[in-house]
C-alpha positions in Angstrom: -37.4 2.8 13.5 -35.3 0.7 16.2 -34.4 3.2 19.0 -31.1 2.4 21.2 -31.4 3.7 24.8 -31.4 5.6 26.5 -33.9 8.2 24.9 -36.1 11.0 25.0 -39.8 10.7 24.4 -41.7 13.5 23.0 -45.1 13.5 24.1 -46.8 16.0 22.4 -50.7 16.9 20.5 -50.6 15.8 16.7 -51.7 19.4 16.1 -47.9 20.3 16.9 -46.2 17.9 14.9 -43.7 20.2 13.0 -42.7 21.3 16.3 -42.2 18.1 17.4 -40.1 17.3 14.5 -38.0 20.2 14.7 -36.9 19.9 18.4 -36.6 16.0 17.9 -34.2 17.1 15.0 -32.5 19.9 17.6 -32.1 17.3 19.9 -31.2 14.4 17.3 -28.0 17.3 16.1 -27.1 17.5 19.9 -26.2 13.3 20.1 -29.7 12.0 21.5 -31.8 9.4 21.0 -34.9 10.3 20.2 -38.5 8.6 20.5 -41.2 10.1 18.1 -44.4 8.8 17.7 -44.5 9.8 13.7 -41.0 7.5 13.1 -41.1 5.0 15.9 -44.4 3.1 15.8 -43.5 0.0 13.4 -46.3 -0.3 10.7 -48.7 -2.4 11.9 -47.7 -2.6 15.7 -50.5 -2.0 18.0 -50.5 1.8 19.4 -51.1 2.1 22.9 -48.5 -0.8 23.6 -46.2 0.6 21.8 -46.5 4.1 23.3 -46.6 2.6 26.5 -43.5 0.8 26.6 -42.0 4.2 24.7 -42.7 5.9 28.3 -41.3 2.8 30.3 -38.4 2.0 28.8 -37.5 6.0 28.1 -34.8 7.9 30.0 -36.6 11.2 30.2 -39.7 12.1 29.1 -40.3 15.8 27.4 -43.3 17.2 27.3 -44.3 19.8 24.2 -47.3 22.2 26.0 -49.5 23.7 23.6 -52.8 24.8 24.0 -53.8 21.2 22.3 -51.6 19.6 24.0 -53.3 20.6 27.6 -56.0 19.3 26.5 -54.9 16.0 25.4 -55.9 12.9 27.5 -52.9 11.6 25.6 -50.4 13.7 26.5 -51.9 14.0 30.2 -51.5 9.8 30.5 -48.0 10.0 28.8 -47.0 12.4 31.4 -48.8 10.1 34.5 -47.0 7.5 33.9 -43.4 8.9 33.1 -44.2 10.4 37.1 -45.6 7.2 38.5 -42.0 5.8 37.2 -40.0 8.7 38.3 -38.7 9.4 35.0 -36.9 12.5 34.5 -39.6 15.1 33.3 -39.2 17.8 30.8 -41.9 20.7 29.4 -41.2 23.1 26.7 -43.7 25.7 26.7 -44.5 26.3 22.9 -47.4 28.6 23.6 -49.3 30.6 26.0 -51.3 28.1 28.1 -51.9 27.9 31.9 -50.2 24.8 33.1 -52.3 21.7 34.0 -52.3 21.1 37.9 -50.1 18.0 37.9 -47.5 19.9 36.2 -47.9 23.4 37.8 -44.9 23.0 39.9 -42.7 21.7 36.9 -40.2 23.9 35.4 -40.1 24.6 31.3 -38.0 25.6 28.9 -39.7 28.6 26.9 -39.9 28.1 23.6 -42.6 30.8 22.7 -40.9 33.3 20.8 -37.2 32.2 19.8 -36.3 28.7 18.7 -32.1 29.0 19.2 -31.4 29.8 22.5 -33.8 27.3 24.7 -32.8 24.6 22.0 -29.8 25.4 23.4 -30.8 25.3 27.4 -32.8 22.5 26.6 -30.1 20.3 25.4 -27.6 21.4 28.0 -30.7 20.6 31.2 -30.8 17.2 29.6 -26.9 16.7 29.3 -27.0 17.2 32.6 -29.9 15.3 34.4 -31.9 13.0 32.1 -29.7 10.7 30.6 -27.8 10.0 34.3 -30.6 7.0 34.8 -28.8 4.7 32.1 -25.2 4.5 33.2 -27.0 4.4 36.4 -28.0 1.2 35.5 -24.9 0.0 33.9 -22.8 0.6 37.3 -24.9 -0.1 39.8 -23.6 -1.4 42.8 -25.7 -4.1 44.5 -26.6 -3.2 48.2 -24.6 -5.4 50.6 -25.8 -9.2 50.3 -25.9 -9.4 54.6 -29.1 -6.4 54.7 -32.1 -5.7 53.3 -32.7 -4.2 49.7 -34.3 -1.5 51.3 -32.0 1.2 52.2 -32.2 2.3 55.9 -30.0 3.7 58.7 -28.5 0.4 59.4 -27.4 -0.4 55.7 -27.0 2.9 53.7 -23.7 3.7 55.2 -22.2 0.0 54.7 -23.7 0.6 51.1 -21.6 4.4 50.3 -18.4 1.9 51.7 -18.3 -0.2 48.3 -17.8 3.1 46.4 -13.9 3.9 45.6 -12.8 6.3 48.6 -16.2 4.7 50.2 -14.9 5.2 53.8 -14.8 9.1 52.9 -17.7 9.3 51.5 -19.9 7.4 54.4 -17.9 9.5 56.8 -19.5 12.6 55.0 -23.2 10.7 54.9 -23.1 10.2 58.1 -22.3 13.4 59.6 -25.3 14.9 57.7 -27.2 12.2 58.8 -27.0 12.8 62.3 -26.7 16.9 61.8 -30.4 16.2 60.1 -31.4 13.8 62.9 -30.7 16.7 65.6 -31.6 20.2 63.4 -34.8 19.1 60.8 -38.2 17.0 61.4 -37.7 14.1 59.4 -34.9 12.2 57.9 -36.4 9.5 55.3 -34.6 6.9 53.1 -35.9 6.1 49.7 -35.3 4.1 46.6 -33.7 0.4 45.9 -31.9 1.2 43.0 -30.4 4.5 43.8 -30.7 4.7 47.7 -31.2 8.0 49.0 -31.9 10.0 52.5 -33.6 13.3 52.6 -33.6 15.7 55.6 -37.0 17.5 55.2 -38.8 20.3 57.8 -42.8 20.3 58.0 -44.5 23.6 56.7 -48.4 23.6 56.5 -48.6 20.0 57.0 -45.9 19.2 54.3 -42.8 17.5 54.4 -40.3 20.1 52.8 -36.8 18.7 51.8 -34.0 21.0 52.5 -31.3 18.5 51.1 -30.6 15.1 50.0 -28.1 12.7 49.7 -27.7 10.4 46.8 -25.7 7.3 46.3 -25.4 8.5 42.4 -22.9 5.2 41.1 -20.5 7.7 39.3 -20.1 9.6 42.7 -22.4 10.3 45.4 -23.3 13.8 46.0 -25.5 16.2 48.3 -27.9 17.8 46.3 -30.0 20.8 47.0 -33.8 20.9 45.8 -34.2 24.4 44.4 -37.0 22.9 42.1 -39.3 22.1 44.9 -38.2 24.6 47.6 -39.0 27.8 45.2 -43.0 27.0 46.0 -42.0 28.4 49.4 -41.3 31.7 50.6 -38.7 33.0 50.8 -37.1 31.1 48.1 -39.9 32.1 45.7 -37.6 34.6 44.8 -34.9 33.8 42.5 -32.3 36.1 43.8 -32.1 34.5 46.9 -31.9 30.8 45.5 -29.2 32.6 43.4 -27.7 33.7 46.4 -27.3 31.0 48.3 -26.0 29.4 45.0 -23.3 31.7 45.0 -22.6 30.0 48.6 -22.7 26.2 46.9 -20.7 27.5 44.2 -17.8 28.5 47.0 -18.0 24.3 47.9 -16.6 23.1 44.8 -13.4 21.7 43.9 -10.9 23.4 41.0 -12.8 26.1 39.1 -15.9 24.5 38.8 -19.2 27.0 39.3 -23.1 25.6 38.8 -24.7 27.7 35.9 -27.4 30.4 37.0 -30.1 27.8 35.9 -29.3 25.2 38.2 -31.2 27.8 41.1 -34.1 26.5 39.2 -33.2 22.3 39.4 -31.4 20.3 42.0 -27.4 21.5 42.0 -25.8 18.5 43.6 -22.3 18.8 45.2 -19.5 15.5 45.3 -19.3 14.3 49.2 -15.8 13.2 48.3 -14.6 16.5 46.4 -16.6 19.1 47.6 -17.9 18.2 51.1 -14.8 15.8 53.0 -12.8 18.8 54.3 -14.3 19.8 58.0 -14.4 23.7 56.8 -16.8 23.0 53.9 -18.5 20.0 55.2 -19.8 22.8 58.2 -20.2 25.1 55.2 -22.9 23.4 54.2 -24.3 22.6 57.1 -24.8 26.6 57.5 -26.4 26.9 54.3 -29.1 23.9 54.9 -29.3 25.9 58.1 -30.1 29.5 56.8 -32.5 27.5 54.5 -34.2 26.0 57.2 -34.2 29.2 59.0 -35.8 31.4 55.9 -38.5 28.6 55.5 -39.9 28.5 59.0 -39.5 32.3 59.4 -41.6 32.9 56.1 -44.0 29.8 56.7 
């Protein structure tokens, strides 16, 4: 079977392989692409290439976690390499099984008892994050030809400029940029394709991003890593990353709300719509504040 991309791979223990069918065919209904190992392997292709460049060439990578499937050195490997390529990573939890240390941290859809409903949630997560890599790649813009492809202090700005209302939007960057530089421990740039800075505080030795800002192509945004900050108190507890969601939720333009499960991900807000006015643009600065404030309070 010739699969277009972008796509989701299915990694998953041959002991589960009606499951796997049925969610490929859940997710097949919902207008994905869909990489199976039982109907994409051509006859006579060898295996481990194939599954290989399955993972690389994926644009998210789901994991089905069974009690076989922890075990699996295949499903372990699949799972490696979708991280050492950053590709968006998905679990559903199809039975009750302790999660493997590399993946303990990872959020999953729980598909234990009911079938309908985090079908549902599981298509929706995937609308929303997996499938951004491709048109990513489609619209890229190139990093200025004068700098290096590296993004840095001295080019990331120039590089938000090429976007439509660019001057707006590297207004915005770079107010956050110095408001990090002067309030958190570390303010890193990351990634040649989709260039990146992250204002992270140290707790226990670790470098603890509060927020990030992301050239996304279709519109660069400040995004908030609930995902990652929920493994520290106080934001263990949902109610207060709900809470401060309510805050982000206040930020956006129209009518436009993030959905309850987003205090679980990475909710990202437009610089250009949500953050250019001065009133919310020191909004949010007060909410990466009180974060910053609950972490090193409760760490």
């Amino acid at each position: 079977m010739s699969v277009k991309k972008p796509y989701i791979f299915i990694s998953h223990s041959s002991r589960n392989n009606d499951m796997a069918t049925k969610i490929a065919e859940g997710l097949r209904d919902a207008g994905f692409n869909v990489w199976l190992d039982l109907d994409s392997i051509p006859d006579g292709s060898r295996w481990l290439a194939e599954i290989q460049r399955g993972v690389e060439e994926c644009g998210a990578l789901l994991i089905l976690m069974s009690k076989e499937a922890r075990k699996s050195h295949w499903v372990e490997r699949e799972a490696l390499l979708a991280m050492e390529l950053r590709k968006p990573l998905f679990m559903a939890l199809i039975e009750d099984v302790p999660l493997p240390l590399h993946l303990i941290d990872r959020q999953f859809t729980d598909f234990r008892h009911e079938f309908d409903v985090p079908m549902a949630d599981l298509v929706q997560a995937l609308k929303d994050i997996a499938l951004m890599a491709e048109s990513d790649k489609s619209e890229r813009h190139p990093l200025p030809s004068d700098v290096s492809a590296e993004p840095t202090e001295s080019n990331f700005f120039d590089y938000l400029k090429q976007f439509s209302d660019g001057e707006a939007i590297a207004l915005v960057a770079s107010d956050l940029y110095y408001w990090a530089k002067k309030t958190c421990d570390l303010v890193e740039f990351t990634g040649k394709q989709k260039p990146a800075f992250h204002a992270k505080i140290t707790i226990d030795a670790s470098d603890v991003t509060i927020f990030t800002i992301r050239a996304f192509t279709r519109e660069p945004a400040a995004e908030i890593p609930f995902e990652y900050l929920m493994n520290y108190p106080p934001y263990d507890r949902r109610e207060l990353r709900l809470e401060t969601l309510q805050t982000l939720n206040e930020l956006l333009p129209g009518n436009k709300t993030f959905r309850d499960d987003r205090a679980d991900r990475r909710p990202s807000l437009p610089l250009k719509s949500a953050l250019e006015s001065p009133e919310n643009l020191e909004a949010f600065k007060a909410i990466a504040q009180d974060i910053i404030n609950n972490l090193r309070k409760n760490n």
